[in-house]
C-alpha positions as CSV (number, residue, x, y, z in Angstrom):
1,X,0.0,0.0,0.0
2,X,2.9,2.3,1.1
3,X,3.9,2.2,-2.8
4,X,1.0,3.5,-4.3
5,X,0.0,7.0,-4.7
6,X,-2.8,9.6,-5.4
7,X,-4.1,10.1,-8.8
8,X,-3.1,13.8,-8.4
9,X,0.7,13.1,-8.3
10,X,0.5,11.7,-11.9
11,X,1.6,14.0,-14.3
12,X,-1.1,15.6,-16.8
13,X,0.9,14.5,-20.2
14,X,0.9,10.5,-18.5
15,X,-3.1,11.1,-17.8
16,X,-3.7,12.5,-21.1
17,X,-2.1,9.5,-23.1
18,X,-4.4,7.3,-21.0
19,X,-6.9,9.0,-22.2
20,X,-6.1,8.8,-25.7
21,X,-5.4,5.2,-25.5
22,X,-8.7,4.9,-23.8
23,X,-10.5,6.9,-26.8
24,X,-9.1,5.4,-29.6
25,X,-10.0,1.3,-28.1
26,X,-13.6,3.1,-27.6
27,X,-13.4,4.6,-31.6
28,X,-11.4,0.9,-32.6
29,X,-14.4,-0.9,-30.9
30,X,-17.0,0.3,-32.3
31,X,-15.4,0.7,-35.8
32,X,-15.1,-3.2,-36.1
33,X,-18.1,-5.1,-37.1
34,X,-20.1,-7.2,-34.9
35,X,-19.3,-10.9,-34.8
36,X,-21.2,-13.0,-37.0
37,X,-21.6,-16.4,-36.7
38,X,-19.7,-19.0,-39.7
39,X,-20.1,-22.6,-39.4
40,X,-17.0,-24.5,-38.2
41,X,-15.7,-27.1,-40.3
42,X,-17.1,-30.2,-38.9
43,X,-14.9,-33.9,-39.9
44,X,-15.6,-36.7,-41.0
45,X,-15.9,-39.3,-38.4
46,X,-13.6,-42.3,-38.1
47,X,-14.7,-45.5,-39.0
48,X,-16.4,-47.7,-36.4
49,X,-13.1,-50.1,-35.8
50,X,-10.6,-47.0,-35.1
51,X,-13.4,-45.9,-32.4
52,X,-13.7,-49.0,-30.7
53,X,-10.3,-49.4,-30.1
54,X,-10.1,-45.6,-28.8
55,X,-12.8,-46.5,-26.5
56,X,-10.2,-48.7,-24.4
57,X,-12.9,-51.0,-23.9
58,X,-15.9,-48.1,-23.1
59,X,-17.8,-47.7,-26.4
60,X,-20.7,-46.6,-24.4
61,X,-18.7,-43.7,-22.5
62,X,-16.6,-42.6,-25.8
63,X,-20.6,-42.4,-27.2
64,X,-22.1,-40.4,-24.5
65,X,-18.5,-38.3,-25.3
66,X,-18.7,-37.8,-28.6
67,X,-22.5,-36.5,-28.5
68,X,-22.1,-33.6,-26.6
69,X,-18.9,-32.7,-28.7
70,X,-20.9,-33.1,-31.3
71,X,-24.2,-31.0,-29.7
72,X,-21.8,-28.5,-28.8
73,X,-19.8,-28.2,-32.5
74,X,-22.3,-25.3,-33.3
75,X,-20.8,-23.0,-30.7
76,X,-17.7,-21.7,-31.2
77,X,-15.7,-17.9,-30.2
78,X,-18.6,-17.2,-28.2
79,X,-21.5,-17.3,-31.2
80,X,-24.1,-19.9,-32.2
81,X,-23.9,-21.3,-35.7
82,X,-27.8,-22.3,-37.2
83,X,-28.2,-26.0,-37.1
84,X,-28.7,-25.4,-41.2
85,X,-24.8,-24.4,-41.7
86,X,-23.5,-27.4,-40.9
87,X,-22.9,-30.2,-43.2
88,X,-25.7,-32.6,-42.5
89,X,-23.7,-35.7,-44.6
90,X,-21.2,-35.4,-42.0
91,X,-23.7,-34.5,-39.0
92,X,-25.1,-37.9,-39.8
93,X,-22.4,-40.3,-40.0
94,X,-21.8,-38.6,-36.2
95,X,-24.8,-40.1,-35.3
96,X,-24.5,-43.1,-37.0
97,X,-21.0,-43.7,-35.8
98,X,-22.3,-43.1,-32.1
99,X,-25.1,-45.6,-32.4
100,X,-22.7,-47.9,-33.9
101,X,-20.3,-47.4,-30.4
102,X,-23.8,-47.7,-28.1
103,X,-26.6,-49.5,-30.4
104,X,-28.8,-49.1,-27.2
105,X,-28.4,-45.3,-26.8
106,X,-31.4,-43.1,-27.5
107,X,-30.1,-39.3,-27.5
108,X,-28.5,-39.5,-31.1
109,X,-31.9,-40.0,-32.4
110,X,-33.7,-37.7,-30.2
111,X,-30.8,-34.9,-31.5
112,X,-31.5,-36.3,-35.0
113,X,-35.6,-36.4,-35.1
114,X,-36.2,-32.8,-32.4
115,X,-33.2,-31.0,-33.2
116,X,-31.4,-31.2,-36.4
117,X,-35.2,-32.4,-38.0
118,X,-36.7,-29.2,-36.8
119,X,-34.5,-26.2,-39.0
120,X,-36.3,-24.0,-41.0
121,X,-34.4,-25.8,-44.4
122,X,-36.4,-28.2,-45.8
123,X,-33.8,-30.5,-47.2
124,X,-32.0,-30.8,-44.5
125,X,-35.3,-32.0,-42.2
126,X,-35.5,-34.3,-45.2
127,X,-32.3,-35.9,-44.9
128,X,-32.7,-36.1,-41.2
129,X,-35.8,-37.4,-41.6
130,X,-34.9,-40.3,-43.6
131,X,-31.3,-41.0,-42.0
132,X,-33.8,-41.3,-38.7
133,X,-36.3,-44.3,-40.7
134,X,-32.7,-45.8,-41.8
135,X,-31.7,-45.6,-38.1
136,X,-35.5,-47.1,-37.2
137,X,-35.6,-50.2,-39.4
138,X,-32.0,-51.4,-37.6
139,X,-33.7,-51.7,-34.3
140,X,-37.9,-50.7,-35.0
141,X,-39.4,-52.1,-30.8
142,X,-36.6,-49.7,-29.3
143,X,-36.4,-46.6,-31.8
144,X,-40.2,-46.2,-32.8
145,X,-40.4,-43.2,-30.8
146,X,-38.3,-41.0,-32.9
147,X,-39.9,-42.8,-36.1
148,X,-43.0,-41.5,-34.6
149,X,-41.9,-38.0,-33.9
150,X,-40.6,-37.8,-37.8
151,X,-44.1,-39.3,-39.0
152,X,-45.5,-36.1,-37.2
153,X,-42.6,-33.5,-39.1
154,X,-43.6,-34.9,-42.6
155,X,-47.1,-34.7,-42.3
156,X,-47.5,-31.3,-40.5
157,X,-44.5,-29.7,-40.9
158,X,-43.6,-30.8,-44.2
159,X,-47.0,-31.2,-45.4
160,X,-46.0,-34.5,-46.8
161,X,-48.6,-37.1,-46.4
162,X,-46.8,-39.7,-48.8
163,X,-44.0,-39.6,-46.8
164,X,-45.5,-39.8,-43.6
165,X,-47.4,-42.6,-44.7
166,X,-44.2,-44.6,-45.8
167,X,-43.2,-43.6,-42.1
168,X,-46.4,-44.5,-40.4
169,X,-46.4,-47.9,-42.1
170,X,-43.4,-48.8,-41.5
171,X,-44.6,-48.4,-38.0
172,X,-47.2,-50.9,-37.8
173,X,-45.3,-53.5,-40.0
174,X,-41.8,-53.4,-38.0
175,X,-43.1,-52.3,-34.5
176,X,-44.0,-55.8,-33.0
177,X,-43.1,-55.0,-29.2
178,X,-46.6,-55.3,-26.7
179,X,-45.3,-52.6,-24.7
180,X,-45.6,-50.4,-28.1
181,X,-48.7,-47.6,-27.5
182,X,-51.7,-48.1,-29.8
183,X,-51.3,-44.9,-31.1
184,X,-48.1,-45.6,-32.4
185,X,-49.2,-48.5,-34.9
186,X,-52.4,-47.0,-35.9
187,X,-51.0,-43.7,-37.4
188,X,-51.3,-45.2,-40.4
189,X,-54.8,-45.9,-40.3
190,X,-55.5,-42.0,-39.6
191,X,-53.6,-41.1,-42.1
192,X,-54.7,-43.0,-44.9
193,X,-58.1,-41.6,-43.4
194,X,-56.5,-37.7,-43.5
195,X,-55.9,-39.3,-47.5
196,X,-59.4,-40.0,-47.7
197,X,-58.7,-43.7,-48.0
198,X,-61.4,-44.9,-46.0
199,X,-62.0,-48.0,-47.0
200,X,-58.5,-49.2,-46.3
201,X,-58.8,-47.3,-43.2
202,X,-61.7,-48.8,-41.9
203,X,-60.0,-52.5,-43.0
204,X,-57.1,-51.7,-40.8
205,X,-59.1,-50.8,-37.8
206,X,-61.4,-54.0,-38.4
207,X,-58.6,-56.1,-38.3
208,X,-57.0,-54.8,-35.8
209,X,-59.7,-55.1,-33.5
210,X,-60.2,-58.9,-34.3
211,X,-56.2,-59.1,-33.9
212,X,-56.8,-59.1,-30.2
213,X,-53.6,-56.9,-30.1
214,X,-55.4,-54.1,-28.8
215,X,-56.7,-54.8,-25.0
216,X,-56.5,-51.3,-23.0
217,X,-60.2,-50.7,-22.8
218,X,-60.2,-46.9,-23.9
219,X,-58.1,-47.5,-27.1
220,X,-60.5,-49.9,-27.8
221,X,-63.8,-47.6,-27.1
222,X,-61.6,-45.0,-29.5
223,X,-60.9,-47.7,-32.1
224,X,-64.5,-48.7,-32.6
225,X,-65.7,-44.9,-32.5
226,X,-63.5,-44.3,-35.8
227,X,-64.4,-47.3,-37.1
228,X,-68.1,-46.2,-36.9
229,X,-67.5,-42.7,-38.4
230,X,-65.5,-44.4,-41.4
231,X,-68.1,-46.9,-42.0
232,X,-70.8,-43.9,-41.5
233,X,-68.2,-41.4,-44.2
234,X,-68.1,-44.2,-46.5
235,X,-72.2,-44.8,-46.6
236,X,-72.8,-41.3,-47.0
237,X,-70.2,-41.5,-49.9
238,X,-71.8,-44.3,-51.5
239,X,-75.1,-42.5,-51.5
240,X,-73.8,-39.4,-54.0
């Protein structure tokens, strides 16, 4: 403390050039335009083999590691880069290569079918969309949630109803697990309804009754209500 000393024994030509530093990293500041945001080069993965043997014998941990590098490759110097700059190709062997290392693991197709599904660029929720039924059809009883969720992007965000139907089939023909919710394998019959298919529709829901693989008492109540409007569409169709 005894070293320092009052601003008034400084001398005024020190204080000025303090001041002039201080000005010009103000006028310098403000000159310079504002950071934007460019996407980062993101590599290609390596294969499946060279991971493993990285691992040390933890595929699951290098997994759970190489997601969050991989969530977290959009931010970089302090700014966000869009979702839609990066290079989807290479965004999805990521997450093909992490489900590769933990075939169990469920965030890489949550990321895939709620994140990187959901930008505002329609070929890129495309891409995702499909990499995600790709992913689906490896292992349908444990990933038909995210199948699901992309069944609902092509039919209401992308306002694809063939799609969704290809998705929502796929659905009911793969998913064989009991524990699978009705609504899960019946999208397909409300679509094809939405398609005004109706007669396929109420087939579907006629069979599926008789399957005896629907036993929760309100789906069933639900499944004969629609069955019953169908049938009631279809006479009132057959009468024009």
């Amino acid at each position: 403390m005894r070293d320092e000393r009052p601003l008034s024994h400084v001398s005024t030509p020190v204080l000025a050039l303090l001041a002039a530093g201080l000005v010009l990293q103000i006028g310098l500041h403000a000159a310079l335009p504002a950071p934007r945001a460019t996407a980062p080069e993101l590599l290609p993965p390596p294969d499946t083999a060279l991971l493993r043997l990285a691992s040390l014998g933890e595929p699951i941990a290098l997994a759970k590691f190489l997601m969050l590098q991989l969530q977290a490759f959009d931010y970089r110097s302090g700014t966000k880069v869009p979702y839609r700059a990066l290079d989807y190709g290479r965004v999805e062997a990521w997450l093909a290569r992490i489900l590769d290392l933990d075939p169990r693991g469920q965030y890489p197709l949550l990321a895939a079918s709620r994140l990187y599904a959901e930008v505002p660029d329609e070929a890129r929720q495309r891409s995702m969309l499909e990499f995600v039924y790709q992913q689906y059809l490896l292992d349908p009883n444990r990933r038909w949630p995210w199948l699901a969720h992309a069944t609902f992007l092509a039919k209401h965000r992308l306002k694809d109803m063939a799609l969704a139907l290809k998705y929502a089939a796929a659905l009911q023909k793969y998913t064989t697990a009991k524990d699978v919710p009705a609504w899960a394998k019946t999208m397909e019959i409300f679509i094809r309804e939405d398609r005004n298919e109706l007669e396929t529709a109420r087939l579907m829901i006629g069979g599926l009754l008789e399957s005896g693989q629907i036993s929760d008492p309100g789906e069933l109540r639900f499944l004969d209500g629609r069955l019953r409007e169908i049938e009631d569409r279809l006479k009132r169709k057959g009468k024009r």
